[in-house]
Each structure stands twice: as C-alpha cells, then as structure tokens.
C-alpha distance (Angstrom), angle and dihedral (degrees) to the residues before:
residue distance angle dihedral
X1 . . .
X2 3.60 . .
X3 4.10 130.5 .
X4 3.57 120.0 -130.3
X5 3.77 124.1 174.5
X6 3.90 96.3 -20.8
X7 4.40 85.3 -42.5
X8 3.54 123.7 127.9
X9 3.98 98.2 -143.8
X10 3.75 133.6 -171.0
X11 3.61 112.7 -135.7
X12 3.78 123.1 -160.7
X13 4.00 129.9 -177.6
X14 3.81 113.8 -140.0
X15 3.67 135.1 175.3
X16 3.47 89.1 -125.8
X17 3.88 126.2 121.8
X18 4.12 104.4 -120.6
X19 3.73 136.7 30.0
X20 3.61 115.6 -101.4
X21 4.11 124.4 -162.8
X22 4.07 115.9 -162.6
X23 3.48 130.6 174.0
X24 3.72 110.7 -157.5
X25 4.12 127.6 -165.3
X26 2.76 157.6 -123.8
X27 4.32 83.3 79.2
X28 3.94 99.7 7.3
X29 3.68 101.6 -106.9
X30 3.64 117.0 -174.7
X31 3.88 124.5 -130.5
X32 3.57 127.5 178.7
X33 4.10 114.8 -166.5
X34 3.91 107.2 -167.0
X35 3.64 137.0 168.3
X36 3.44 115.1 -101.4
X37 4.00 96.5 -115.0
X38 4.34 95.7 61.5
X39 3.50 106.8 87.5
X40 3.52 127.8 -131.6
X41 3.68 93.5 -111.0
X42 3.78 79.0 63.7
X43 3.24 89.1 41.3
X44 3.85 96.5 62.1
X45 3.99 87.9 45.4
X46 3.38 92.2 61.0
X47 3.93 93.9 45.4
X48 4.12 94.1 43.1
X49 4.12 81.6 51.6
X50 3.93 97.3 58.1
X51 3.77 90.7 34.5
X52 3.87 84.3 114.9
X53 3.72 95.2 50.4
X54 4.07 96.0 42.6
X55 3.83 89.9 53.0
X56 3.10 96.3 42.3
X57 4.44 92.1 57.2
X58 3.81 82.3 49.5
X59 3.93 93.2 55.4
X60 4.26 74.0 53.1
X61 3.09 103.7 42.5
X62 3.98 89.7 50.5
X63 3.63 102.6 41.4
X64 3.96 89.8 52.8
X65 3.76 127.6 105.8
X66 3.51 119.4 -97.8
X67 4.17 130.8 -168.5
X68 3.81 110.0 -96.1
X69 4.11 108.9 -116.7
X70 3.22 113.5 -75.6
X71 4.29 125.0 -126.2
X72 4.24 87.4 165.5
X73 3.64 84.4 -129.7
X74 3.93 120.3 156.1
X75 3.93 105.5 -89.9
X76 3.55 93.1 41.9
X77 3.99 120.1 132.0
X78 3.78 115.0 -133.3
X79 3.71 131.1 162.0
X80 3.12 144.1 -113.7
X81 3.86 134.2 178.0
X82 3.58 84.0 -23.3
X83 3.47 101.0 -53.9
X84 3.99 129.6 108.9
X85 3.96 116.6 -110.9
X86 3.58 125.2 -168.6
X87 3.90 108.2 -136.6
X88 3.87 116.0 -133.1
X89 4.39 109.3 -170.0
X90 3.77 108.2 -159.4
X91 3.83 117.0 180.0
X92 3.93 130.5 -142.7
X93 3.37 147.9 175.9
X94 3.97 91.2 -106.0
X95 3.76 123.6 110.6
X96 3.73 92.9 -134.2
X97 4.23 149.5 59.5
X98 3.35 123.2 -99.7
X99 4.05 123.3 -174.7
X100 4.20 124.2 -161.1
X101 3.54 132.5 174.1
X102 3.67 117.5 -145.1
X103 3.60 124.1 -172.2
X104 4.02 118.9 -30.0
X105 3.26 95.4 -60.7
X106 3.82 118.3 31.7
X107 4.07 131.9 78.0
X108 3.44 117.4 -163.9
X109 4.09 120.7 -154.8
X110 3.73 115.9 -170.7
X111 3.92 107.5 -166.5
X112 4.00 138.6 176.9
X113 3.82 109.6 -89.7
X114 4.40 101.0 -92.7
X115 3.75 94.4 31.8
X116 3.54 104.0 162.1
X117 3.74 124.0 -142.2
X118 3.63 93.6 -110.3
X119 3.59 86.0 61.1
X120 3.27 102.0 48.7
X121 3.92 92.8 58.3
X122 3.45 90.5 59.6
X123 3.78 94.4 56.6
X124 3.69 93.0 42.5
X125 3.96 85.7 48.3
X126 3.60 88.9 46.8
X127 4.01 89.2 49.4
X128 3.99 89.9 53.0
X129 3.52 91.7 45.0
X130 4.12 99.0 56.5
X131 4.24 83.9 42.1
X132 3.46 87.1 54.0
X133 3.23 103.3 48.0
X134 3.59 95.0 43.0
X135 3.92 87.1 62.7
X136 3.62 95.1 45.0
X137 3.56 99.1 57.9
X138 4.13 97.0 69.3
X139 3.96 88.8 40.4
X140 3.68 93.8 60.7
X141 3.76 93.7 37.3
X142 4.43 83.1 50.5
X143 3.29 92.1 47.3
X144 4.01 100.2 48.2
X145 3.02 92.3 55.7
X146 4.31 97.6 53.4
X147 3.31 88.6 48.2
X148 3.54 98.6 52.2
X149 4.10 92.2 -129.6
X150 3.91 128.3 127.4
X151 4.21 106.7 -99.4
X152 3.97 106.3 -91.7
X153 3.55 120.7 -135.0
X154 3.92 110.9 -105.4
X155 3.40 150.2 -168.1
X156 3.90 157.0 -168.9
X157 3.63 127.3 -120.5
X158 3.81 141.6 142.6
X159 3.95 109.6 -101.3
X160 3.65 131.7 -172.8
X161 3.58 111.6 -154.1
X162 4.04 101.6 21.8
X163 3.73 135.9 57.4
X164 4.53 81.9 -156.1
X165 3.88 138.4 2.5
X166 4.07 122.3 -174.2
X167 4.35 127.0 -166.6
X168 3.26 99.6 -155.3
X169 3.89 87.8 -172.1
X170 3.94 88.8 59.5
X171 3.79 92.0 35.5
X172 3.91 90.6 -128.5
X173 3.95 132.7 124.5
X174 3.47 132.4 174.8
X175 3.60 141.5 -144.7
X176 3.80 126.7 -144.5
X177 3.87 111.9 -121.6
X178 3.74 96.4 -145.9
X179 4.50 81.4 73.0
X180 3.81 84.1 75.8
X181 3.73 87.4 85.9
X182 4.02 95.8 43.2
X183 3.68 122.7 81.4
X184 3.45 121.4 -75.2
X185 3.69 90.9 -117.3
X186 3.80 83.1 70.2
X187 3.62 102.4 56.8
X188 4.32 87.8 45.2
X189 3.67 83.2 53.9
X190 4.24 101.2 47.6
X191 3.68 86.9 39.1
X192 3.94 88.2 52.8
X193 4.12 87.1 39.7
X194 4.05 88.1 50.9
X195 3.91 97.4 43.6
X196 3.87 88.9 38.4
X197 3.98 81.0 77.4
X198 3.86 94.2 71.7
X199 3.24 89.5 72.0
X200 3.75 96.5 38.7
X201 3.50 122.9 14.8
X202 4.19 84.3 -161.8
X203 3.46 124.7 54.5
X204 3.64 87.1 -120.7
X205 4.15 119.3 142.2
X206 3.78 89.5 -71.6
X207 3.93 89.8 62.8
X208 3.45 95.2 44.2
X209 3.69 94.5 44.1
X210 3.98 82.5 49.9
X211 3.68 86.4 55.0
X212 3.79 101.6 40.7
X213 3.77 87.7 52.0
X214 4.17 99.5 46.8
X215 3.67 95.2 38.8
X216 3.76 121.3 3.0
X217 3.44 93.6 -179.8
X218 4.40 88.0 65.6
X219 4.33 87.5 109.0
X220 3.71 102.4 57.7
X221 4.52 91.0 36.3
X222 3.76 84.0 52.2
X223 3.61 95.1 49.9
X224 4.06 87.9 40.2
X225 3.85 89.0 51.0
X226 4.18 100.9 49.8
X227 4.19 84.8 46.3
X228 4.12 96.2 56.1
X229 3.53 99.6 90.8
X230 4.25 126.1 -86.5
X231 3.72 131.9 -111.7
X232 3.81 124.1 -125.8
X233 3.92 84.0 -109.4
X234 3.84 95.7 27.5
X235 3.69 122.0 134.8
C-alpha cells in the first residue's frame, strides 16, 4: 500500500506492458497494477494525474444504491433477474432447503424449524447459483458459436471487483453470482465481454469492434448494469 494525495492505494507489480489505475466498488478502492520497471515516482505521477477521475468513481461509487441488510425474513425484497421478489420463510420438520417461485413476484423458502440466518444465505446463494448457471450454459454455447471460437469452460463464483473475468490461455471465464439478480441482458452482455477476449486478450479496437458488431447496444447495458444497486459482497 502506498499513499498518494491523502489515498490509501494498492499497488501491484505485473509483467504486463502499461500501467493500469482501477477503482473498484462497492467502497472505491484504488489499485494500481504496474510493470515492475516504472518506478514509483512514476507511479505517483500517474496516480496525481487521474486524481480527478479516481475521485470522481468514488463520488459514484458512494452515491449509488445499495441492497438493504438482509435478516431473510418473510417480507423481505430480493431480486431476481432484475425483478423484485417478496420472500416468504416457511419452516418444517425437514433437514433440508427448499426454494419456489410463485407468481411474478413471490419466493418461497421452506426451511428446518431453527434455521439460522447464516444458513439461510447459503441456500438462497445456492438457489441463485443453480439459476444462474442454468442460464449461462445456452449463452456461452450462443455466443461460441458467433464468434466462431471453441465453447470455454466456465464457471460461477462470487467476485468483488468484476461482474466477469476470462484466461484465454486456460480457456476459462467466470461469471459473478451476484448477476443472477440483474437482467438477463446483463449476463448476455458479460458473457459476450468475457468471450470477446478470445479474440483479443485487450480490449483494444478489435474487442470493441467485436462488441460493437455482436451487441451494439453493450455501452448503455453496461452503464444500466453498474447503476442497479450493489450487494454487501458485490463486485
């Protein structure tokens, strides 16, 4: 960690050809991956530079909705492919979790009798996992085949800073789980985003011509996506 202008900045050395600044939510932390021959002199150039940019993604990152805390009582709100459900907890005498939607707008979560909250995150995490998953599969089949690439293999996992990330050497992306509760049009567009990098590992004009072509809509459902509100764990 380095301080910069009154920041508090993660630095990380890369063997990677240019210096790259993010700011990531859900609290605007700053990291700064840099090859290992810039200094940090350089280093703190480049920061002091952007210091308009990076404060102004916190002033974002701040002002943006976020998911109320979450008890998983019934009458609790919680989403799912961008739409509100209202949460109904029944209890029985069964060991395990069951999920059910019912209607638009209703999720039902039958529980053993003492389930504790703790536990019922993990079956509602579990729920949005197998939904998610169940979507994903076709996308990255669809978009294989546009692209004109062999289907990766993929994955689901909770991320911080990233709604997607791809290895192109190990063939592999992943999907965050929290984009079970955006829009579909979000999860066609990071699973575009992610397979967009087998044909350029750097979003370079070949990427975004790949995008522009595929789905020239990608700007504005980006911009849709990182303004729907974040998740205590989101990305």
């Amino acid at each position: 960690m380095i301080e910069v202008a009154g920041l508090s900045v993660e630095l990380l050395r890369k063997p990677i050809k240019n210096l790259h600044i993010g700011v990531y939510p859900p609290t605007g932390r700053v990291r700064v991956a840099a090859p290992p021959a810039i200094s940090e002199d350089a280093i703190r150039v480049a920061i002091v530079t952007r210091l308009g940019w990076i404060k102004k993604k916190q002033r974002e990152f701040a002002g943006q909705a976020r998911e109320t805390e979450r008890r998983y009582l019934s009458g609790e709100t919680h989403y799912f492919l961008g739409k509100p459900l209202r949460l109904s907890v029944r209890q029985s005498g069964s060991s395990g979790c069951s999920m059910q939607l019912e209607g638009a707008d209703r999720l039902t979560m039958t529980v053993p009798e003492g389930a504790t909250a703790d536990q019922k995150a993990r079956w509602l995490a579990a729920w949005y996992r197998d939904e998610l998953k169940s979507r994903t599969a076709p996308r990255v089949v669809k978009w294989a085949e546009r692209l004109g690439v062999p289907p990766p293999r993929w994955g689901v996992r909770q991320m911080r800073t990233k709604w997607g990330s791809c290895n192109p050497d190990k063939r592999l992306i992943w999907v965050n789980l929290d984009l079970a509760k955006k829009p579909l049009q979000c999860l066609d567009y990071v699973v575009l985003h992610e397979m967009a990098h087998f044909v350029s590992r750097r979003h370079d004009e070949a990427f975004l011509a790949t995008l522009d072509r595929h789905m020239p809509g990608w700007r504005q459902i980006r911009a849709d996506l990182n303004a729907l509100p974040l998740a205590e764990m989101a990305p």
